[in-house]
N, C-alpha and C positions, 0 to 999 in steps of 0.2 A: 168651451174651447176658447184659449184667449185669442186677440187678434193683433197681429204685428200690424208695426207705422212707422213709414219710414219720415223722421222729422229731420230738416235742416237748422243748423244754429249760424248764422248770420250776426256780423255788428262787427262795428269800428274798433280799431287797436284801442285800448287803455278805456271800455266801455265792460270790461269785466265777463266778458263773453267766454272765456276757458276758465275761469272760476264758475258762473252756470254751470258749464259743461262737465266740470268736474262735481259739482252737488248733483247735475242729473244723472251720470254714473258710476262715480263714486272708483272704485279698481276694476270695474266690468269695462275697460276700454284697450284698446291697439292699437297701436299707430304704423303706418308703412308712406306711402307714396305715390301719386297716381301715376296709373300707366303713362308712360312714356317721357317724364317729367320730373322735378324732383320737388315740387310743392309736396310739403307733409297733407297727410289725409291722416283724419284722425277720427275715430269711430267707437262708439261704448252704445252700451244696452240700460237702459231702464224700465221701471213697473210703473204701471199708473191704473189704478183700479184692474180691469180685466185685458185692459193693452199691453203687449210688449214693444218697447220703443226702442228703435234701431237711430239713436243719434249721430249724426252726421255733422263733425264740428269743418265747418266752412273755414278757410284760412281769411285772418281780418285784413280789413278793406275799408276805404274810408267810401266808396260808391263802385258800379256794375260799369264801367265804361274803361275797354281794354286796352290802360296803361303798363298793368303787371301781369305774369303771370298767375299770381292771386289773386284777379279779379275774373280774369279771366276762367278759373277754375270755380268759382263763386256763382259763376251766371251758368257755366254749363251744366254744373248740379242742380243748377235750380230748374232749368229749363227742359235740359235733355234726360235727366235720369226722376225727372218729375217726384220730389218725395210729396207724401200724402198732406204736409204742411211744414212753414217752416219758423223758425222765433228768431227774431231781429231780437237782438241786443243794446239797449240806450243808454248811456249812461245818461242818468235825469240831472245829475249837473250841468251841463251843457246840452241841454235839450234841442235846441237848435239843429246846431251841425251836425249833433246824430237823426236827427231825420234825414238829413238829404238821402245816407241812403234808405230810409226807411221807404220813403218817395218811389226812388226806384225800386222795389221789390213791391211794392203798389201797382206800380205800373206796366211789370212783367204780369201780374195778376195770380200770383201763388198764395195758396191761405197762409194767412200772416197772422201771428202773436206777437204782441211786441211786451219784450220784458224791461220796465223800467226800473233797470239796475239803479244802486249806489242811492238809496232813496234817504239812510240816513245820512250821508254824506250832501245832498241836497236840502233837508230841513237843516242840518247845521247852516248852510249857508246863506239859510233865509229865505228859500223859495219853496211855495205850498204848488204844487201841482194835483189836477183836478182828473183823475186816471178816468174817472165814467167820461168824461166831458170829451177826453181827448177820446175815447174809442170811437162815440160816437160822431167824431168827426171824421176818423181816418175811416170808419168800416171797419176794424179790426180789432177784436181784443185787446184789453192792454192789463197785465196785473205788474200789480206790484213787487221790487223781489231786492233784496238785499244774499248777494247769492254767496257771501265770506262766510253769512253763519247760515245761511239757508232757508232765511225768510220767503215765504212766497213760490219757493222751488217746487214744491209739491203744487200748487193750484196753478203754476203755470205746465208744468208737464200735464197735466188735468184739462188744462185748455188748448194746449197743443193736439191733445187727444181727442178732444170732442169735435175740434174743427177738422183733424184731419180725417174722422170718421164721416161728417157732414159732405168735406168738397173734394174727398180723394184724390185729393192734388188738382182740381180742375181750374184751370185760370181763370181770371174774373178780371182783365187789367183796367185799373184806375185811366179816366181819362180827363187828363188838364189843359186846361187851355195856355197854348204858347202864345198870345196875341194874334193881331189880325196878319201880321207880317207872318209867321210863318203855320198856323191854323189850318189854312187853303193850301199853303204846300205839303205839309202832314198829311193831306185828305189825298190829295192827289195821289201822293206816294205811295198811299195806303192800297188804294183803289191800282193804283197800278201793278202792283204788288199781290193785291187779293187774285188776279186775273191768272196768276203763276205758282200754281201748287211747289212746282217745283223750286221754284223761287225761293220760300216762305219756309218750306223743311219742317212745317210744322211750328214753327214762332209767328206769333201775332204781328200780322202786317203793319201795324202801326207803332210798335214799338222798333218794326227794322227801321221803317220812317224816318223815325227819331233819332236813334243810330246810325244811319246814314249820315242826318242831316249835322248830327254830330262830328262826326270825321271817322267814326270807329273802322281803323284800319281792319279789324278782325274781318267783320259782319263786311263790309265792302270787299273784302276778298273772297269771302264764302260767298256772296252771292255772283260775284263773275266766274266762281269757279260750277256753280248751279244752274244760271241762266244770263250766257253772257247777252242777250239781247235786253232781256230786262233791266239787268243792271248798268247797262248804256244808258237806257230812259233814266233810271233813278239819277245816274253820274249828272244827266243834263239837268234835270229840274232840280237838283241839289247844288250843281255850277249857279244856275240863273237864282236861286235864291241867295245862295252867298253874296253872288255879286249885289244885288236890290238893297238887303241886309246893310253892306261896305257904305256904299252910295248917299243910303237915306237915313242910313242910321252911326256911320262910321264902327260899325262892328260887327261880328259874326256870332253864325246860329248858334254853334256850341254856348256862347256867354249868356245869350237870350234866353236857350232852354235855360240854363243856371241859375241865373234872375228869374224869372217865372217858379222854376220851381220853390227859394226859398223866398220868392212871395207868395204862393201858396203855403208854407210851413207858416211865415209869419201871421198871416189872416189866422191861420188855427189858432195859435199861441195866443193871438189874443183877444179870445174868445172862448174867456172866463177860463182857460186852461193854466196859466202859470202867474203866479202872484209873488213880488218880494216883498217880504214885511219886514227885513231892516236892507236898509240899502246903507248904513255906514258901516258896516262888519267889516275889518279884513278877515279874509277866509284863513283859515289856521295855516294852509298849506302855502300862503303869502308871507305867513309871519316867519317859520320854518326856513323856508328859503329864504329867506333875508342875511338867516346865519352858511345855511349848508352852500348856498351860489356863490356868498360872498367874492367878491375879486382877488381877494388878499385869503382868507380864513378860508372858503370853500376848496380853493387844491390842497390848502393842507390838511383841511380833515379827508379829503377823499384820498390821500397819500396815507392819512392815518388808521382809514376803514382798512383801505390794500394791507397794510403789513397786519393789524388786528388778525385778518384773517389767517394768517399761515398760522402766526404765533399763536392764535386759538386751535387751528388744525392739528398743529405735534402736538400743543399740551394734553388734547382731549384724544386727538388718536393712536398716541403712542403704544398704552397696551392693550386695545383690540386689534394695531397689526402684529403688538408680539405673538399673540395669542395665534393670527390669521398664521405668521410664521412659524411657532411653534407646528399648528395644525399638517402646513405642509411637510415638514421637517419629518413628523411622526407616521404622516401618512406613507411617502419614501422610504423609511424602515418598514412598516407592516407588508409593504408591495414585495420590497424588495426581500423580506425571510421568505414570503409565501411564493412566491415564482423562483424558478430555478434559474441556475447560471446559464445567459445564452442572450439572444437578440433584442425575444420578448422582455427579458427585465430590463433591458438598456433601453428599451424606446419606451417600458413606462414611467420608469423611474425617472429617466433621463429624458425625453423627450418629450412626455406629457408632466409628468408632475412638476420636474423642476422647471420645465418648460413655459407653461400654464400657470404654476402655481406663483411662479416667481413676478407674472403679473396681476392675479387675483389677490396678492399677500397685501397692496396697496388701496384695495377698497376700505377699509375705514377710514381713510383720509380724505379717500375721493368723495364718498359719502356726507362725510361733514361741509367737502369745500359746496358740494352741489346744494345744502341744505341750506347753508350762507348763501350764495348767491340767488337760490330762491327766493329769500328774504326781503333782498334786495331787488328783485326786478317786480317783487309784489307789493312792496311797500312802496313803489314809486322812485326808489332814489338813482335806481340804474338812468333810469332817464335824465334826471339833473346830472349826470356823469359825460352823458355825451354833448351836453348842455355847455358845461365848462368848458369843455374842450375843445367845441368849435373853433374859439379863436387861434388855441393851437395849432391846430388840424390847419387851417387857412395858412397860414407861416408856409407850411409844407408842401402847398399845392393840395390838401386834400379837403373835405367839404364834411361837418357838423354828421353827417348824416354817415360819413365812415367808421363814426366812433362804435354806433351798434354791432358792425362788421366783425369789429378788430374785437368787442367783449363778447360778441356770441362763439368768436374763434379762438377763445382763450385769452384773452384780452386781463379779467381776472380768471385764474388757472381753471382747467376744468371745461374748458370750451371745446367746441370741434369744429375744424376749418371748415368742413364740407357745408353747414349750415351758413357757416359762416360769411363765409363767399358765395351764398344764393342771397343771405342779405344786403350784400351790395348793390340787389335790385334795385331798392329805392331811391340809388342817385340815377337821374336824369340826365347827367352831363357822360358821355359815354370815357371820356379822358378818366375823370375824377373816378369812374365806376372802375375803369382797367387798374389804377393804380392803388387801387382799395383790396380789388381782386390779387392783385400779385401780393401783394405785402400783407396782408391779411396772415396768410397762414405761415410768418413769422413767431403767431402770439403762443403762446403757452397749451396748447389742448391739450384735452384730456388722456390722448393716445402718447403724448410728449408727457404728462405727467407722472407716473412712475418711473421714470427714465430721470426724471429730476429727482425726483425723491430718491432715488439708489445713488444717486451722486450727490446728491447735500448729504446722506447718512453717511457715507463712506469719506470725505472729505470735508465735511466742516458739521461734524457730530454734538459739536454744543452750538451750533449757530444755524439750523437747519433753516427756521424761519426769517431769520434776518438773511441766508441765502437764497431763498426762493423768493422773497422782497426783492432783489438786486436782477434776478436772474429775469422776473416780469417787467422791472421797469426797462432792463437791456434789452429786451423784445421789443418794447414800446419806440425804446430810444431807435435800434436800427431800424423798424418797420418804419419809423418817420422819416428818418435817414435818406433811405433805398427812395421812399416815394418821393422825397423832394427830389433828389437825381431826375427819375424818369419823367416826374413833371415838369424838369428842367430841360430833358433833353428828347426821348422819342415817342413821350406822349406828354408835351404841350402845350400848352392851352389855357382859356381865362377859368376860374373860377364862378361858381355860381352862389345866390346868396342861402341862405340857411332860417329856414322854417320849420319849427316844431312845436309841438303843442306838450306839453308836461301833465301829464296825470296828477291828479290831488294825490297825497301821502294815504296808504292807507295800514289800520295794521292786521301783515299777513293772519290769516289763520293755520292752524299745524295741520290740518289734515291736506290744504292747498299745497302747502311748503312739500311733505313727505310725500304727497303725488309726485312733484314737479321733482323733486330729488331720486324720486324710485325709479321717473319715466329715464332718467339721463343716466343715473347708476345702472339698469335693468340691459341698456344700451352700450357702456361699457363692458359687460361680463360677458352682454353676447356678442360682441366683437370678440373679447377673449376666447370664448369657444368656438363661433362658427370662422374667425379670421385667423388669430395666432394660434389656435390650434393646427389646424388645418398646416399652416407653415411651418409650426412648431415641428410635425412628424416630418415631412419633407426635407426640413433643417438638417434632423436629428440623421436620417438615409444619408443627408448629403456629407453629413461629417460623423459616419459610421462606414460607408462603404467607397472604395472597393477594399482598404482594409491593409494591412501591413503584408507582403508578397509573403511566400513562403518561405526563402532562405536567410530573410531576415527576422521571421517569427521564431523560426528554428534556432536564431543566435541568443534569444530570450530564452527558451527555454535551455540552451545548453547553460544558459547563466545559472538557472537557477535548481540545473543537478550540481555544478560545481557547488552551486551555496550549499546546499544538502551534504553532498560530500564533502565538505570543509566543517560541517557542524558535527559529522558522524563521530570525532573523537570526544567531541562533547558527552554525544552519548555514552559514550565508552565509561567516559568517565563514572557518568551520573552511575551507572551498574557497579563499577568498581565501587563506589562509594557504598551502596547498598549491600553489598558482599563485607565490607570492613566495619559497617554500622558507624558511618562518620559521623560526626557533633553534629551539622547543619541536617535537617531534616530532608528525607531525599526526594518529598513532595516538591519541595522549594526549588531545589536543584532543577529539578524537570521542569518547572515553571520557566526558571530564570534560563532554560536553553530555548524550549518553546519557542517566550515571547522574544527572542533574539534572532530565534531562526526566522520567523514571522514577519518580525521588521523589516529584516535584510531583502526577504523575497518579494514583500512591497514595496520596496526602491526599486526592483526589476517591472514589479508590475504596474507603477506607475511609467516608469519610463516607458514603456510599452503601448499603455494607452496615451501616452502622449503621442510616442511615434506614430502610432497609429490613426489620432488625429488628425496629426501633420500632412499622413499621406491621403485622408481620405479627399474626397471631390473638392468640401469646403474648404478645408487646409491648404490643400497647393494654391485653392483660388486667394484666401488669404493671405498668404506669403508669397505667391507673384507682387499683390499691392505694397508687400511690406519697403520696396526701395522709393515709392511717392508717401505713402503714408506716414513712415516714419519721421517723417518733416515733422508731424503735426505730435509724435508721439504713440502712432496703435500700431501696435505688433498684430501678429495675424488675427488670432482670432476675436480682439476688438476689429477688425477689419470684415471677419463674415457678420457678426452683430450688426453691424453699418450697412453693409450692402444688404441684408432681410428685413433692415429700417426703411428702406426705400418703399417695402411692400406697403408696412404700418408699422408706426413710430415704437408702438409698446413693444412689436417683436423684438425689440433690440435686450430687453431683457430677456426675454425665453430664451433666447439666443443666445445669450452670455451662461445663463441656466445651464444651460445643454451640453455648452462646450467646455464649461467649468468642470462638470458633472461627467463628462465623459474623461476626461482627466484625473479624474478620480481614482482611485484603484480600487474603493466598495461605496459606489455614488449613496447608496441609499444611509450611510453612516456617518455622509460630511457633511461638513457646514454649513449656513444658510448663502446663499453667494456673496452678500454683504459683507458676511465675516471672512469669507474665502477672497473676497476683492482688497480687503485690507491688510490683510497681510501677503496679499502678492507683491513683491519687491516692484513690477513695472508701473502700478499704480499709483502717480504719485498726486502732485498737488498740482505741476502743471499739464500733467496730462487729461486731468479731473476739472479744468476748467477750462483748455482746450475742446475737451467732447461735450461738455457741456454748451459752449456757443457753437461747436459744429450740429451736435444735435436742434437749439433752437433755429438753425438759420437753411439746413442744406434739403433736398425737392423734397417737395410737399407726397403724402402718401398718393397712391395710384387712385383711390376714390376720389384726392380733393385736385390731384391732376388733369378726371375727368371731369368731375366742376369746372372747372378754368375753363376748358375746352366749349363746355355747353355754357356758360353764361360768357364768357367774352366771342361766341360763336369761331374760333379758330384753334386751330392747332398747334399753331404758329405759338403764341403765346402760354399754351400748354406747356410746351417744347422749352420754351424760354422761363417759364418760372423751372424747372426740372435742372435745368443749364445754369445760367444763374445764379441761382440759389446756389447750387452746390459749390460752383465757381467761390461766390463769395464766401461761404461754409469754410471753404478748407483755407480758403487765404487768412480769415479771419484766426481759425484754429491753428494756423503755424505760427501767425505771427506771435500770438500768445503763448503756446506750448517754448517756442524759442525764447522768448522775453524773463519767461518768470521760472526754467528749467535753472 
C-alpha cells in the first residue's frame, strides 16, 4: 500500500520554485484560494518510488516575518497544518540571500530539503558550490536540481520523501546565537513563555521569542489575544531590551537578529562551500541588459515586444478562431433543426450558445497572447519592464513596484485585475499602494479582452493589431493620468525609493510556457461557464420575458393573414398556369410565389421579435438609458450589454449575442454577430471607439470591486473606483463619440 506525504515547497520569487513545482507535478495540480483570503494556494500530486506526494506550492516570499499576506500564509502552513516535510528553493546564483530564508525555516524546525536550483546558470557564472559540504553544515539535505529540464527533480522528490517518512513533520528548530545582548533575553522569553501552554498554541517558545522581539505584529496579537498576562511580561522584557539595544548599541533587535543571521550564512559559505574561479566574467544576463535596459533603445524595443505581440496574435490566430466561429455557427443550426419552436430553443440557441459562444469563439487568441507572455515572465524580461519604468511611474506619483500591478492586470493584454490588485501588496507606502489599486484595473484583461477583439474586427479589419497597440498603450496613458490626479490631490503624499532585484535571463522551457498558458486559459473558459453562463440565461429571461401583450401580438398576426391573403391570387395564378400548360415551368412558379410569400412574412416576424425585445424587462431598461446614453452613441440594446458588463467585462458580448439573436427571425440561420455588427447601420466608427474607451475605463467587475474593498480595507474606495471610473467612462466616451460622428 503506497504512503501519502504531505510536502511544502518554499523559496524566494525568481528562485525557480513554480518551475520545481511544475516538474514535480506536471498537469496533476489545482489551484483555488485559502480560506478566507485571496493568497492563491496551489496544490498537485506526485510519485516517488511507493509515496504519493501531496505538493503544497507556498506562495514566494523573500523570509517568514509578517509583512504580507504571503508570508504570512507561508509560516502558517508550515507550522499549523504541519506537512510531513518541506523543500526550500535556492536559486544557487545568489546563494546568499536565498538563505536567509532557508535560516528561518531552520529555525521554525520543519524537515527541510533544500533544492539548489539554477545550478547551470551558476557554473556559467563561475561559481563551483560544494552541495555535501553545505548539507552538512545546515543539517539538511541539499540536491542538486536544474528544474527547466528536470535535472535532479526526481532525487529530490526522493529526498523529500525519505525525510518526511523519517521526522513526520516533527520540528527539530535550529538554535543561533543572537549575541550576548539579546541571547539572555531570548532565554528569558522562552522560559516565560514555556510556563504558558496556552500561550505557545503549540509553536516553539523560542521562536515566539524571536518574533516578538522582532516587532511581528501577527504573533504579538495572538498572543494578547491567548494569554493576556503573559504577553504583558513578554511586551516588558521586549520594551527593556529595545530600549538597552537603542542606548548601547544605537540600534534595534529586529537589525541584530538580521546581522546574526547572515552572519551565520556567511561563516557557512565560507567553509569550503562556494568557490569563484573567474571573477572577470560579465554574467551573460549583464551583457543582455546593456541592450534590452538601455535609456534610449530599451522603451523602444519593449514598445516593439508590445505591438510584435498582437501582430503575431491575428497573423497566427486568425483561423483557428474562424474555425472556433464557424464551430459555433454550425452548432446553432443543429440545436436549433433538433428542438422545436418555443422557449427552449430560444434560450439555447440564443442564450447559451450565442451567448457563451460568442465568448469562447476568442480562445485562440487568448491562447497565443497567454503563451507570449509566459515566455516573457519566464525568461526574465517582464522584470526589466517594470525596471524601465520605474522612472516613469515616479513622474506620476506612482512607485517601480506598481508596474507588476498594472501587467499582472492586463497591463500586456490577457491579464486580470482581480490578481492584479492583490499585487499591489508589495508597495509599502499605503498612498502609492491606493493609487496602483484604483488604476490598475484600467489595463487590458482578459475579461476586457474579447470585447476588444469584437471591436478591432468590426472597425478597423485590416488594422486589428496596430489597433489593440493603441488601445494598451491608451490604458497605460490614462491609468498614469488618473494616478497622477489622485496623487496630486486626495491621496497625497512623498514617494518612496524603488528596490528590485532582476532574475538572470533564462530560456523558457515549452512544457513550463503551455502550464502557465493552460493554467490562465483553463481560468478563462471557466469564467465563461460558471460566470457568463450563469448571466447569460438570466440575460436571455430578462430580454425574453414578459413578452409582447396580447393585442399587440394579435396585430402581427392579423399582418400576416393579410400577407397570405394578398399572395392567394398568386396562387390562383400558378393553377391557372398549370391548366393552360404555360412556357415557364410551373415548379418555378410555385418557387418564385413561396419564396416571396416567405420573405414578406419575415419582415413581420422580425418586426415582432424586435418588438418584443423592446418590451421585454431588459429593453424598457435599455431605452429608459437611451436619453443619457445617447450622448455617447448606444441605443438600447448596446446599453443592456453595458449594464451585464458591470457583472464581468466579457459578458458584454454574450450579451450582444443574445440580443442580436433574438432579433433574429430564425437565430439558429444568422450570422456570426461580427458580421451582423457590421452591417448594422448604428455601428459606426465613432460609436466603435467611443465603447471602446468606455469599455477600457468604466467600474471594475464585482470580483475586482471586492478586491478593492479587501486590500485597501474600505468600502469607501470600492464605492469610489465603481463611481469614478464610470463617471469618467462616459465623459470620455461622449467626448469622442461627439468629436469624431
Amino acid at each position: 500500500m503506497s504512503e501519502r506525504l504531505t510536502i511544502a515547497l518554499a523559496g524566494n520569487p525568481n528562485s525557480g520554485k513554480t518551475t520545481v513545482f511544475n516538474a514535480l507535478t506536471g498537469a496533476r495540480q489545482h489551484v483555488g484560494n485559502y480560506p478566507g483570503i485571496t493568497v492563491e494556494r496551489k496544490e498537485g500530486t506526485a510519485r516517488s518510488g511507493d509515496a504519493d506526494l501531496h505538493v503544497v506550492d507556498l506562495p514566494g516570499t523573500y523570509s517568514l516575518t509578517a509583512y504580507s499576506q504571503e508570508e504570512l500564509v507561508a509560516r502558517h502552513v508550515l507550522i499549523e497544518e504541519k506537512p510531513d516535510a518541506a523543500i526550500n528553493v535556492v536559486n544557487a546564483g545568489v546563494l546568499e540571500r536565498n538563505l536567509y530564508l532557508t535560516v528561518q525555516l531552520l529555525e521554525i524546525g520543519v524537515p527541510l530539503v533544500v533544492s539548489l536550483n539554477m545550478m547551470d546558470e551558476a557554473k556559467r557564472q563561475g561559481l563551483s558550490i560544494n552541495a555535501k559540504r553545505l548539507a552538512e553544515l545546515l543539517g539538511a539535505p541539499v540536491v542538486e536540481t536544474v528544474a527547466r529540464t528536470g535535472r535532479g527533480v526526481p532525487e529530490l522528490a526522493a529526498a523529500a520523501a525519505q525525510l518526511g517518512r523519517e521526522r513526520k513533520g516533527e520540528l527539530q528548530p535550529l538554535l543561533i546565537s543572537y549575541g550576548p545582548d539579546l541571547d539572555q533575553a531570548i532565554a528569558d522569553m522562552a522560559a516565560v513563555l514555556d510556563a504558558s501552554p496556552a500561550a505557545t498554541a503549540g509553536y516553539a517558545p523560542r521562536w515566539l521569542a524571536i518574533k516578538h522581539l522582532e516587532g511581528d505584529a501577527e504573533i504579538i496579537d495572538a498572543l494578547r489575544s491567548r494569554d493576556a498576562e503573559t504577553a504583558a511580561r513578554l511586551e516588558a522584557l521586549s520594551a527593556k531590551v529595545a530600549d538597552h539595544c537603542h542606548k548601547t548599541l544605537g540600534t534595534y533587535p529586529e537589525a541584530i537578529i538580521a546581522d546574526y543571521r547572515y552572519g551565520f550564512i556567511a561563516s557557512i559559505l565560507k567553509q569550503d562551500v562556494v568557490q569563484l574561479n573567474r571573477i572577470d566574467r560579465v554574467a551573460l544576463s549583464d551583457r543582455i541588459d546593456t541592450v534590452l535596459t538601455h535609456a534610449l533603445l530599451g522603451p523602444l524595443i519593449m514598445l516593439g515586444v508590445l505591438y510584435g505581440i498582437y501582430q503575431f496574435t491575428f497573423i497566427v490566430g486568425d483561423i483557428p478562431m474562424t474555425w472556433m466561429g464557424d464551430f459555433f455557427e454550425w452548432l446553432g443550426g443543429v440545436a436549433g433543426d433538433a428542438l422545436p419552436d418555443g422557449d427552449l430553443k430560444s434560450l439555447i440557441v440564443s442564450g447559451v450558445i450565442d451567448g457563451v459562444g460568442g465568448v469562447l469563439g476568442f480562445v485562440p487568441l487568448i491562447v497565443i497572447i497567454f503563451l507570449i507572455i509566459a515566455f516573457l515572465e519566464d525568461s526574465g524580461y517582464m522584470a526589466r519592464i517594470a525596471y524601465m519604468l520605474d522612472r516613469l511611474f515616479r513622474m506620476f506619483g506612482l512607485h517601480g513596484c506598481s508596474v507588476m500591478p498594472f501587467i499582472v492586470s492586463g497591463g500586456i493584454a490577457g491579464g486580470c485585475a482581480v490578481p492584479g490588485v492583490m499585487a499591489a501588496r508589495t508597495l509599502r507606502s499605503r498612498r502609492e499602494r491606493l493609487a496602483t489599486i484604483l488604476t490598475a484595473p484600467f489595463m487590458t484583461c482578459g475579461a476586457k479582452l474579447p470585447v476588444f477583439l469584437m471591436l478591432t474586427a468590426i472597425f478597423f479589419p485590416d488594422n486589428e493589431a496596430q489597433a489593440m497597440f493603441i488601445v494598451t498603450l491608451t490604458a497605460w496613458a490614462v491609468a498614469l493620468l488618473v494616478a497622477k490626479g489622485l496623487r496630486s490631490t486626495i491621496i497625497s503624499g512623498p514617494s518612496t525609493p524603488f528596490v528590485m532585484e532582476l532574475p538572470p535571463y533564462r530560456l523558457p522551457t515549452l512544457r513550463g510556457m503551455c502550464i502557465h498558458a493552460w493554467e490562465r486559459t483553463w481560468q478563462f473558459i471557466k469564467r465563461a461557464t460558471t460566470v457568463v453562463l450563469p448571466i447569460s440565461i438570466l440575460l436571455w429571461a430578462a430580454m425574453t420575458y414578459p413578452g409582447l401583450p396580447e393585442e399587440e401580438a394579435a396585430l402581427y398576426e392579423t399582418r400576416r393573414e393579410e400577407i397570405r391573403a394578398a399572395f392567394q391570387p398568386a396562387a390562383e395564378a400558378v393553377a391557372e398556369a398549370e391548366e393552360q400548360a404555360a412556357a415557364r415551368p410551373v415548379a418555378e412558379l410555385e418557387d418564385e410565389a413561396a419564396e416571396a410569400l416567405d420573405e414578406a412574412l419575415a419582415v413581420v416576424d422580425a418586426e415582432e421579435a424586435m418588438a418584443a425585445l423592446k418590451n421585454s424587462a431588459a429593453g424598457r431598461f435599455g431605452v429608459a438609458l437611451e436619453g443619457v446614453s445617447s450622448l455617447a452613441g448606444y441605443e438600447w440594446r448596446t446599453n443592456i450589454a453595458l449594464a451585464a458588463g458591470f457583472a464581468a467585462k466579457e459578458v458584454f458580448v454574450a450579451t450582444l449575442g443574445t440580443a442580436y439573436s433574438l432579433g433574429e427571425t430564425d437565430p439558429e440561420e444568422s450570422a456570426p454577430l461580427i458580421e451582423r455588427l457590421k452591417s448594422d447601420p448604428d455601428w459606426t466608427m465613432a460609436k466603435g471607439v467611443s465603447l471602446i474607451l468606455f469599455m477600457m475605463l468604466y467600474a471594475p467587475c464585482f470580483m475586482t470591486v471586492f478586491t478593492i474593498r479587501q486590500e485597501s480595507g474600505s468600502w469607501g474606495w470600492a464605492v469610489f473606483s465603481m463611481v469614478f471610473n464610470t463617471g469618467l467612462a462616459f465623459a470620455l466616451a461622449v467626448a469622442a463619440f461627439q468629436i469624431l460622428r
